[in-house]
C-alpha positions, -999 to +999 in steps of 0.1 A: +000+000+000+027+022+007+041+019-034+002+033-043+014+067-016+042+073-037+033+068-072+031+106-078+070+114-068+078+077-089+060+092-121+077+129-114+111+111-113+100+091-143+100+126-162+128+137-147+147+107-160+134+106-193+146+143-192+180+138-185+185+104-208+170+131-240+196+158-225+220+133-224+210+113-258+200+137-283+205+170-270+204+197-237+172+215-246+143+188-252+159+173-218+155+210-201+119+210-212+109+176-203+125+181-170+110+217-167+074+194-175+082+170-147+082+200-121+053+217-130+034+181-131+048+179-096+036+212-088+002+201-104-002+168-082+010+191-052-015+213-057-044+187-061-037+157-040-040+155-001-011+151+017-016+119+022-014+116-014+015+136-025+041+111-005+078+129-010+064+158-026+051+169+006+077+190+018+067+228+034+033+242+033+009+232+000+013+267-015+051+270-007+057+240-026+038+242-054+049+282-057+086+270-058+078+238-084+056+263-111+084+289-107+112+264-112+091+245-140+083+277-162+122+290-157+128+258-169+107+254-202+114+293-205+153+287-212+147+257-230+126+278-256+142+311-257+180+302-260+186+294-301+200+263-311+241+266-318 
């Protein structure tokens, strides 16, 4: 029962790995954006599950949390869509 509690931080990492095998694969900026993806779906589940729910994503206050996830996912996707390709 406890693997169903954490099944929103093991899909959030799942993102963040795909991320970081694209970055590392194919190139830095569909990684950035995939990872910049998996935090505001983290920030997402933050916001709408209990804490019961959320597991490790749980870590201050709801609103703390999810303020600090959106910011970091939208820098994120920002700088992997602004900065041209070399």
């Amino acid at each position: 029962m406890r693997a169903v509690r954490e099944l929103p931080t093991i899909a959030v990492l799942a993102f963040v790995a795909l991320g970081l095998a694209l970055a590392a694969l194919v190139d830095w900026q569909p990684g950035a954006f995939v990872i910049g993806l998996a935090l505001l779906l983290a920030a997402g589940l933050r916001l709408t599950l209990r804490e019961r729910q959320a597991g490790w994503l749980v870590v201050r206050s709801r609103g703390f949390d999810a303020a600090v996830l959106l910011v970091l996912g939208f820098a994120l996707v920002t700088l992997a869509n602004t900065i041209p390709r070399a």
